[in-house]
C-alpha positions in Angstrom: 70.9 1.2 -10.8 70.7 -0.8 -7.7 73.6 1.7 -6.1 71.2 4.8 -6.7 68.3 3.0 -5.4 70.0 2.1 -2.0 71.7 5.4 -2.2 67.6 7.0 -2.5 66.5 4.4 0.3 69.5 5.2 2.5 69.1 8.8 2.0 65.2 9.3 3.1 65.9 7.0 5.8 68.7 8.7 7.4 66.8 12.0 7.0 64.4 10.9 9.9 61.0 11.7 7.7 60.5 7.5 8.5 59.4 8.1 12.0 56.1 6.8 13.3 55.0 10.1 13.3 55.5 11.6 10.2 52.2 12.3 8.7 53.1 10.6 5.4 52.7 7.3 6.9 48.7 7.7 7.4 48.1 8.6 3.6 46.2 6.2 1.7 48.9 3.3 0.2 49.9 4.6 -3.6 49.5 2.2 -6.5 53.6 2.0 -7.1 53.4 0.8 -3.6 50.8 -2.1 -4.3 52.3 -3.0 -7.1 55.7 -3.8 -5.7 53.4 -5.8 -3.0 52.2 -7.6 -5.3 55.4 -8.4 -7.3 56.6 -9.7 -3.6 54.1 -11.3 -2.8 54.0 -13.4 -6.1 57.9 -13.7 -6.2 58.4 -15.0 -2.7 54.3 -16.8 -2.5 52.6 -15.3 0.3 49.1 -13.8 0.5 49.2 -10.4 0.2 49.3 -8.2 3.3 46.3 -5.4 2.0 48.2 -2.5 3.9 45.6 0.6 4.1 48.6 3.1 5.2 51.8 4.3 3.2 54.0 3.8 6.3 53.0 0.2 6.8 53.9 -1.1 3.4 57.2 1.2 3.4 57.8 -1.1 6.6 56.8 -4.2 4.5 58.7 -3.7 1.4 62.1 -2.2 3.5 62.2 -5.4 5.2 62.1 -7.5 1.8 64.5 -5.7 0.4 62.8 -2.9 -1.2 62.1 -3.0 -4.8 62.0 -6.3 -6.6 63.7 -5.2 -9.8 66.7 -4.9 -7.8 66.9 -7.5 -5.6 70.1 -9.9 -6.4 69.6 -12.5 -8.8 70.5 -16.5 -8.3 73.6 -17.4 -10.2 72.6 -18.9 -13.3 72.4 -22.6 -13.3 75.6 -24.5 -15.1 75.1 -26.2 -18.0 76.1 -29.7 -18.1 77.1 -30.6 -21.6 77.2 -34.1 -22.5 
C-alpha cells in the first residue's frame, strides 16, 4: 500500500497541478485533509495549524510525510525474557 500511495503522491506531483497557482489550492480545506491534520498533529503533539486553503495543508501534510497510516513504524521493542 505504501508503494501506491508514493507512487499517487509522486505522480500528481510530477504532473505540475501543485504550483502556487493552480486554482485547486484556494478551495476551501476537505475533511480527509483535516482529518489527517489532526492524526499529525496528535501523533507528533503539536497544535493544530487550522489551514483555510487545500494547497496549504497539501504543503503541511507533504512535508510530514503524507498520510499517517503509512508512515514507517518503530521496530518493535525486544522482549527481555528472564
Amino acid at each position: 500500500m505504501r508503494t501506491l500511495y508514493e507512487a499517487e503522491v509522486t505522480s500528481f506531483i510530477a504532473s505540475g497541478k501543485t504550483g502556487e497557482k493552480q486554482l485547486w489550492r484556494r478551495d476551501p480545506v476537505s475533511s480527509k485533509q483535516l482529518y489527517l491534520i489532526a492524526q499529525i498533529c496528535r501523533l507528533e503533539g503539536v497544535a493544530n495549524p487550522n489551514f483555510a486553503k487545500k494547497g496549504n495543508a497539501f504543503d503541511w501534510l507533504y512535508a510530514r510525510g503524507g498520510n499517517p497510516r503509512y508512515l514507517n513504524r518503530p521496530a518493535p521493542l525486544p522482549l527481555e525474557l528472564s
